[in-house]
TORKOLVO-218404 format. One record per residue (C-alpha): residue number from 1; residue in one letter; chain; x, y, z. Coordinates in steps of 0.1 Angstrom, whole numbers, padded with zeros to 4 digits. Layout:
+-----+---------+--------+-------+-------+-------+
| num | residuo | cadena |    px |    py |    pz |
+-----+---------+--------+-------+-------+-------+
| NUM |       A |      A |     X |     Y |     Z |
...
+-----+---------+--------+-------+-------+-------+
END
This chain:
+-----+---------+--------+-------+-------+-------+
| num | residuo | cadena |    px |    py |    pz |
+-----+---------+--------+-------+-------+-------+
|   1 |       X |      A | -0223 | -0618 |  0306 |
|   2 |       X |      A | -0241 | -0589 |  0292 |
|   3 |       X |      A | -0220 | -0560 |  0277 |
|   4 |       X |      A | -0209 | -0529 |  0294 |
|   5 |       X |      A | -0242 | -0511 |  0297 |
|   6 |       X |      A | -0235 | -0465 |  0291 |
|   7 |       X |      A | -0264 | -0457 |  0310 |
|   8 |       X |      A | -0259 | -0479 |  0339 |
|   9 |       X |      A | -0223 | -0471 |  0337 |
|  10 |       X |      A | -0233 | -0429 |  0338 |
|  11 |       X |      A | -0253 | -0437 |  0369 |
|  12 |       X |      A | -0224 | -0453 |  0386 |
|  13 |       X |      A | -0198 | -0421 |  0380 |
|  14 |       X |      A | -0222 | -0395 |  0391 |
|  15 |       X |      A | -0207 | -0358 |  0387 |
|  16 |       X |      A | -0178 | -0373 |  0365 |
|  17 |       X |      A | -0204 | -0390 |  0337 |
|  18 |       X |      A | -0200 | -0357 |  0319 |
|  19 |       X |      A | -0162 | -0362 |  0310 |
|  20 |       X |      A | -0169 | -0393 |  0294 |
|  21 |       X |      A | -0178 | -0408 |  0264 |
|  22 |       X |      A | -0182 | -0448 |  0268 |
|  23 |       X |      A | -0186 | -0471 |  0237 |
|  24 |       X |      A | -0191 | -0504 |  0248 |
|  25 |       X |      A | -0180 | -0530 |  0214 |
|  26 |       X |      A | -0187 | -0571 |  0220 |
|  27 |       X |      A | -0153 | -0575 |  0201 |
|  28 |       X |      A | -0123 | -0558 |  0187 |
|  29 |       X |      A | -0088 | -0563 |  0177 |
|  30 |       X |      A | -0081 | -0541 |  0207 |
|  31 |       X |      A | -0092 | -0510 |  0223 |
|  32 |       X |      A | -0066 | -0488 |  0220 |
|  33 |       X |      A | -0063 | -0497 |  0182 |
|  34 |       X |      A | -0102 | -0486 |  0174 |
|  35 |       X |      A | -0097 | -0453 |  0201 |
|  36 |       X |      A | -0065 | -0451 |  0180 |
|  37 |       X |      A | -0086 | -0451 |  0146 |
|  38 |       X |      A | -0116 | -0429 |  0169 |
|  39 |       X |      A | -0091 | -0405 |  0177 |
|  40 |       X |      A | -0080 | -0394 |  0140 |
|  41 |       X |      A | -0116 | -0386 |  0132 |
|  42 |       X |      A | -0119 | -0364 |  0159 |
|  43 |       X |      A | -0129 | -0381 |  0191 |
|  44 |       X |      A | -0128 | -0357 |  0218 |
|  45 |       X |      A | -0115 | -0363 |  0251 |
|  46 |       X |      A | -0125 | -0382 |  0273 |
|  47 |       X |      A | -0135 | -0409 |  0246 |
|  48 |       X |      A | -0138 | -0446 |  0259 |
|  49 |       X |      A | -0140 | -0478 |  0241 |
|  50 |       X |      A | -0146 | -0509 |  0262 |
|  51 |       X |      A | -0147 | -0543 |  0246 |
|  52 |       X |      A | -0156 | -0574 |  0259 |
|  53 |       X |      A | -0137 | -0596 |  0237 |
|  54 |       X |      A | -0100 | -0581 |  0220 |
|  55 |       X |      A | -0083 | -0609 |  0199 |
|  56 |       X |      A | -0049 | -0587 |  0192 |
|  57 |       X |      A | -0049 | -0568 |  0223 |
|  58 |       X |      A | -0011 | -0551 |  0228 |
|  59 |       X |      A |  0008 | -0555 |  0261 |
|  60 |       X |      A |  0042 | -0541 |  0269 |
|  61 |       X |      A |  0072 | -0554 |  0250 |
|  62 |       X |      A |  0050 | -0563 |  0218 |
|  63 |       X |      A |  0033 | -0591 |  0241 |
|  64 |       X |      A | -0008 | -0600 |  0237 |
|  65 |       X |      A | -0035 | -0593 |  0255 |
|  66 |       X |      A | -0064 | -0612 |  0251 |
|  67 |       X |      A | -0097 | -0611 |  0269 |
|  68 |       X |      A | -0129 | -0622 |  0275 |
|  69 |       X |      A | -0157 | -0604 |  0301 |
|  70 |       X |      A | -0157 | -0633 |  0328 |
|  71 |       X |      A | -0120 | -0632 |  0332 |
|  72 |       X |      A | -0108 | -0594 |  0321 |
|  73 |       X |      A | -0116 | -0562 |  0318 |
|  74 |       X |      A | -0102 | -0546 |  0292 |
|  75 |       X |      A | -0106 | -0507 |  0277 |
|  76 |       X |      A | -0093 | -0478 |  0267 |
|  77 |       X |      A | -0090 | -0437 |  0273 |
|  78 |       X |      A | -0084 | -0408 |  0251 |
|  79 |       X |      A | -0073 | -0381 |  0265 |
|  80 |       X |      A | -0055 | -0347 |  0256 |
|  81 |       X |      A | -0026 | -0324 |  0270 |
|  82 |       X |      A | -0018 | -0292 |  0252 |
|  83 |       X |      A |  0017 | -0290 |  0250 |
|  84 |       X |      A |  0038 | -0312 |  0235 |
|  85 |       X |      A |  0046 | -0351 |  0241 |
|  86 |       X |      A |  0077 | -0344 |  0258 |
|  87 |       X |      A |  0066 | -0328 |  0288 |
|  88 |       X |      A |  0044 | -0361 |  0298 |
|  89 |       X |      A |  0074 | -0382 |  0310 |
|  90 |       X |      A |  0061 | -0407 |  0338 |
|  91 |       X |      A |  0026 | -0405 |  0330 |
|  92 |       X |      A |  0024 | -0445 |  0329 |
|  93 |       X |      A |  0036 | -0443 |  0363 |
|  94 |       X |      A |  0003 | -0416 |  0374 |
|  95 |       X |      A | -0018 | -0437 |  0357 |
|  96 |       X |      A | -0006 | -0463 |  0380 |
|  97 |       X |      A | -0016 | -0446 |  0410 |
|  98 |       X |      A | -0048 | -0443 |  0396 |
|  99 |       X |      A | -0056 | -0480 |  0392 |
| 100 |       X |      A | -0040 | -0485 |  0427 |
| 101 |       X |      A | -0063 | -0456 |  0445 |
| 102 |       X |      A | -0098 | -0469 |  0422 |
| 103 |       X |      A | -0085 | -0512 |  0433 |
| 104 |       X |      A | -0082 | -0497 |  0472 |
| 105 |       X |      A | -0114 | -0478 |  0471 |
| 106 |       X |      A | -0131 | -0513 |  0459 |
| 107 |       X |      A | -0118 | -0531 |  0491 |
| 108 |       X |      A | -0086 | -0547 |  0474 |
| 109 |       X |      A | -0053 | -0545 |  0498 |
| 110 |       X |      A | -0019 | -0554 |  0491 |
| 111 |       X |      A | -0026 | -0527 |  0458 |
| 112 |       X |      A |  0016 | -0525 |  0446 |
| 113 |       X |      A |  0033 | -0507 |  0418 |
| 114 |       X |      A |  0063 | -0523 |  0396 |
| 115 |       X |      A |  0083 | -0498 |  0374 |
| 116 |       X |      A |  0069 | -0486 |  0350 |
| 117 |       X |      A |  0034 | -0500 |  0341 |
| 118 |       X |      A |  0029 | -0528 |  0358 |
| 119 |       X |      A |  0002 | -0533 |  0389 |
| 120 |       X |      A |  0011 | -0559 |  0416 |
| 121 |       X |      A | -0008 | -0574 |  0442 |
| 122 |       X |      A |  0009 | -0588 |  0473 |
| 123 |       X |      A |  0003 | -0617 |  0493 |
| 124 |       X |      A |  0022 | -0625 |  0524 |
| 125 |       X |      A |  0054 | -0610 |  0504 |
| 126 |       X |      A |  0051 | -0625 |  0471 |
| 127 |       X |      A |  0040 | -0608 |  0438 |
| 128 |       X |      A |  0015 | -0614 |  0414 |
| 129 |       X |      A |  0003 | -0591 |  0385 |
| 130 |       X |      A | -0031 | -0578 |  0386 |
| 131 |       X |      A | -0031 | -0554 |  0353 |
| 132 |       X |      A | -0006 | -0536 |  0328 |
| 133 |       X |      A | -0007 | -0502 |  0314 |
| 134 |       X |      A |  0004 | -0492 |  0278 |
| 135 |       X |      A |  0005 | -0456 |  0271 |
| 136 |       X |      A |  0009 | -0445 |  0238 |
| 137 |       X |      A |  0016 | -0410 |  0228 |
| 138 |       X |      A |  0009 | -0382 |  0196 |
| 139 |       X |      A |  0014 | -0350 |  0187 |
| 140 |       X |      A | -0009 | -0321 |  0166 |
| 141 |       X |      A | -0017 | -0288 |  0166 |
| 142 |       X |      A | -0041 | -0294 |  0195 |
| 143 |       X |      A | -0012 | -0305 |  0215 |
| 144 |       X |      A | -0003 | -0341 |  0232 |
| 145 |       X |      A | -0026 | -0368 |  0223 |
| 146 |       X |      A | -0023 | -0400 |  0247 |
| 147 |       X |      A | -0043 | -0432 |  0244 |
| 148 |       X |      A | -0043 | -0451 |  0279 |
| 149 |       X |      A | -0048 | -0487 |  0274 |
| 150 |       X |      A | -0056 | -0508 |  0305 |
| 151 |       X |      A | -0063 | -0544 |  0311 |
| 152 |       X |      A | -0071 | -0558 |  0345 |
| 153 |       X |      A | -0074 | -0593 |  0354 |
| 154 |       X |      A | -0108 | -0604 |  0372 |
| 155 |       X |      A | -0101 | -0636 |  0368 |
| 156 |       X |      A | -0063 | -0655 |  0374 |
| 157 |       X |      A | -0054 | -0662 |  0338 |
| 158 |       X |      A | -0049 | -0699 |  0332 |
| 159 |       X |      A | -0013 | -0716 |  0337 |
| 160 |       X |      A |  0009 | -0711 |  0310 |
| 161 |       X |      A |  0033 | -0692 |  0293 |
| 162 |       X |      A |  0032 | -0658 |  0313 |
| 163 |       X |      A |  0064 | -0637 |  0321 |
| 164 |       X |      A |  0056 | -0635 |  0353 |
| 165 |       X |      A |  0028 | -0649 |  0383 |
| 166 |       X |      A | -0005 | -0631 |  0377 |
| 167 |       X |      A | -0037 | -0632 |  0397 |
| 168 |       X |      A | -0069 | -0618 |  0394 |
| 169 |       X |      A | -0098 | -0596 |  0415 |
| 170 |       X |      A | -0112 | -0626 |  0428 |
| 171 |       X |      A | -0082 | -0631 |  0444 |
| 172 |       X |      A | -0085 | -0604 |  0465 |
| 173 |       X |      A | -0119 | -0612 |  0473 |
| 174 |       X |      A | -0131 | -0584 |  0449 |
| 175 |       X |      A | -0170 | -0593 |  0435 |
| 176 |       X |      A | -0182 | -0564 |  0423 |
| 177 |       X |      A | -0196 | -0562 |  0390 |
| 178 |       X |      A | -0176 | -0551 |  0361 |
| 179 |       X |      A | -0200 | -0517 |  0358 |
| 180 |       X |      A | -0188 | -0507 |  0397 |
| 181 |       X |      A | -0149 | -0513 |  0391 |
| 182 |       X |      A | -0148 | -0493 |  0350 |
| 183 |       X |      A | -0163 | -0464 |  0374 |
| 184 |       X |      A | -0140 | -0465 |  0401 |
| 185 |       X |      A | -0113 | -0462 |  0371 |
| 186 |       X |      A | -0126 | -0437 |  0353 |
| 187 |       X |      A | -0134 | -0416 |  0384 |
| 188 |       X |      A | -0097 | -0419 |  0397 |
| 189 |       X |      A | -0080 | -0412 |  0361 |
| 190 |       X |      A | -0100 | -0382 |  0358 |
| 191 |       X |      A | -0086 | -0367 |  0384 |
| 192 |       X |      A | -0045 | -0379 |  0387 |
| 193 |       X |      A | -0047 | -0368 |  0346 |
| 194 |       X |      A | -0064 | -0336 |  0358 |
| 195 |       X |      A | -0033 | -0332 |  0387 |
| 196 |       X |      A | -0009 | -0342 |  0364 |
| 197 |       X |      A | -0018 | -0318 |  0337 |
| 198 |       X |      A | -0005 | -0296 |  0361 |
| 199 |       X |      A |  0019 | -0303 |  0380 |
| 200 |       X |      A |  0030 | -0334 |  0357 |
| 201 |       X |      A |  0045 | -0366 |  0379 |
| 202 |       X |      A |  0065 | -0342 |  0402 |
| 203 |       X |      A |  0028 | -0336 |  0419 |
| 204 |       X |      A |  0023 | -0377 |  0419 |
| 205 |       X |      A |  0059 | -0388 |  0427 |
| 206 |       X |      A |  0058 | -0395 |  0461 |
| 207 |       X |      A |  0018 | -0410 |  0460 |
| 208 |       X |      A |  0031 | -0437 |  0436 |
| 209 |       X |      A |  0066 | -0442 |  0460 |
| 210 |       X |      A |  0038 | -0450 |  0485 |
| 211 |       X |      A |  0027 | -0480 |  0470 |
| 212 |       X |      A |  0061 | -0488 |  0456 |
| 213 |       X |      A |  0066 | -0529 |  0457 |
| 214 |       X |      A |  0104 | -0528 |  0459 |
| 215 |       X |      A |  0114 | -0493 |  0473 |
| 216 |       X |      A |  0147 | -0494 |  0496 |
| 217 |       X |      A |  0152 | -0531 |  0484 |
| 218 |       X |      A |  0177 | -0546 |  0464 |
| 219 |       X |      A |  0170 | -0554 |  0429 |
| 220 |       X |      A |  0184 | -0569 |  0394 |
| 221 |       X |      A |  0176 | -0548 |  0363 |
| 222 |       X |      A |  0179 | -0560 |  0331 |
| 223 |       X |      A |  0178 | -0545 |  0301 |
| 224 |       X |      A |  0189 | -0554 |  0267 |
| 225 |       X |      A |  0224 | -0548 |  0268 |
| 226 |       X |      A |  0237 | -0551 |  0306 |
| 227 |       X |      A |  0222 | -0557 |  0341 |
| 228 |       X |      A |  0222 | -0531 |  0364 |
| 229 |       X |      A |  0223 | -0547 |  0408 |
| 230 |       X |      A |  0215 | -0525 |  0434 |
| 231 |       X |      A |  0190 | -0507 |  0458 |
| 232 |       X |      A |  0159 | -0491 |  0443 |
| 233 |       X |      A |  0159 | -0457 |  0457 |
| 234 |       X |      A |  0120 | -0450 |  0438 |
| 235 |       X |      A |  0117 | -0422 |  0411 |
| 236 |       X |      A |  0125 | -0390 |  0403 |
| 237 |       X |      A |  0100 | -0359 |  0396 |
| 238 |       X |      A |  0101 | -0372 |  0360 |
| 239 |       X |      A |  0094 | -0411 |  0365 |
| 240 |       X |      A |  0130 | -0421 |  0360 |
| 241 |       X |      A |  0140 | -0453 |  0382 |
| 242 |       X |      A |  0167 | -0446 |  0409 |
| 243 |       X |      A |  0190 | -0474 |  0412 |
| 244 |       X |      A |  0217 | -0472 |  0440 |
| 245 |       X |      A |  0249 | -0490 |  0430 |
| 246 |       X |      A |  0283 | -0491 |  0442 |
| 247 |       X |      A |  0292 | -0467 |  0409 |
| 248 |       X |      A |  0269 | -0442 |  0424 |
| 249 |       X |      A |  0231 | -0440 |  0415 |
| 250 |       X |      A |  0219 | -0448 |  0381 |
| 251 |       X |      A |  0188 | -0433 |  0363 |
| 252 |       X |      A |  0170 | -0460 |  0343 |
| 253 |       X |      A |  0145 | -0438 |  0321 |
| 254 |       X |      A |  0145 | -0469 |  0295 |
| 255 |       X |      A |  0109 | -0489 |  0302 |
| 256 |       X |      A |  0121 | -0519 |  0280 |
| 257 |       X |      A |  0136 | -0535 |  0313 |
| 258 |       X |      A |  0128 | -0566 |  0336 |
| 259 |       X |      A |  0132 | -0557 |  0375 |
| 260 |       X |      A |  0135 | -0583 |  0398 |
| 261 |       X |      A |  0138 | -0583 |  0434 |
| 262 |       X |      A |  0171 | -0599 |  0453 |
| 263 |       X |      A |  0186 | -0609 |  0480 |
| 264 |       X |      A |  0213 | -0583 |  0485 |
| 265 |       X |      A |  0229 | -0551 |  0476 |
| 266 |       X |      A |  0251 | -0555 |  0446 |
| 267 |       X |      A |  0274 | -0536 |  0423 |
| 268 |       X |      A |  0268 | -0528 |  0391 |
| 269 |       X |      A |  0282 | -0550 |  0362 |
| 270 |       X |      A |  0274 | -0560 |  0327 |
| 271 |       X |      A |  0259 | -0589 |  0313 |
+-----+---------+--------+-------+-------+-------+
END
């Protein structure tokens, strides 16, 4: 499989090829670490390194994301916010949204979100991750720096240790080439980062309660120091999670949590 071709790639966004800057790299240690390094020498917005190979590719919670171009697809975004860092709360969950809207668009259904950065795909009411998200944040005089770091599964990974069940595009009977589905990204983060520079994720909140996987159900939270059992009422206008619990409704704005779905509504208790 040939690398991720600029030209062909420009051609595929049409009016939105001007706001990006795609570097397409055979292999790195991972995309948002070479953006990262891009990024202090002055790469403007808008910047993009895609890499068809990443041997220490970083996933949520410290964990690895490796790929390779038949099975992943795997890049990164620069992108800038005057301002400072603190007014870009729940911006993993907009860029969530993104992916979902650009995955519908290419014929995928069943598109789900899971708090805070994960995307799901559902099949007759079970779960299975399709891709992660791993924002990581900056401040300068030019204002808030973010690196968006996305990998997305064309392939099911092979059995083995994963956290959780993960599938791939092909699952969903998804076959377009890898040049169609970076464009339908790119195309969609453009303009949820463009709506959420000004509104911030008030503006998205209800779009990405709309594709939700476990709004109105009950759910186990746990974190690192107690589990939280209730009904997930969604988000609030800055991306916390609202847990209903027989204490009254709890605002998770930690990300370092597992969800998981139950059977019931429980109280609150600690672990």
């Amino acid at each position: 499989m040939t690398l991720i071709d600029p030209v062909l790639l420009k051609s595929r966004l049409g009016q939105q090829a001007g706001r990006f800057d795609v570097d397409a790299l055979p292999e790195c240690d991972s995309t948002s670490s070479e953006l990262m390094r891009r990024a202090e020498r002055g790469a403007p917005a808008g910047t993009v390194v895609v890499a068809d190979r990443q041997h220490a590719g970083r996933g949520r919670r410290g964990r690895s994301w490796l790929s390779s171009p038949e099975a992943s697809l795997t890049f990164s975004l620069l992108w800038r916010f005057p301002g400072g860092a603190t007014r870009l709360s729940g911006l993993s969950l907009a860029v969530g949204v993104a992916l979902a809207r650009a995955l519908e668009s290419l014929g995928v259904a069943g598109v789900r979100l899971k708090w805070p950065n994960d995307v799901l795909l559902e099949t007759n009411g079970e779960f299975a991750k399709l891709a992660g998200i791993l924002i990581e944040l900056s401040s300068d005089r030019r204002g808030a720096q973010i690196i968006v770091g996305i990998g997305l599964n064309l392939q099911p990974p092979p059995p083995g240790d994963l956290p959780q069940p993960a599938v791939g595009l092909s699952s969903a009977g998804v076959d377009a080439d890898r040049h169609t589905i970076l464009a339908a990204i790119l195309a969609e983060l453009a303009g949820v980062l463009d709506r959420f520079g000004e509104t911030g994720f008030a503006g998205l909140r209800n779009a990405w309660q709309a594709y939700h996987a476990w709004q109105g159900l009950s759910v186990q939270i746990l974190g690192d120091a107690q589990m939280l059992c209730g009904r997930c009422l969604g988000v609030d206008d800055d991306g916390s999670l609202l847990l209903e619990t027989e204490s009254g409704v709890e605002r998770i704005i930690s990300g370092d949590v597992s969800l998981r779905r139950t059977g019931g509504i429980l109280g609150a208790k600690t672990a």
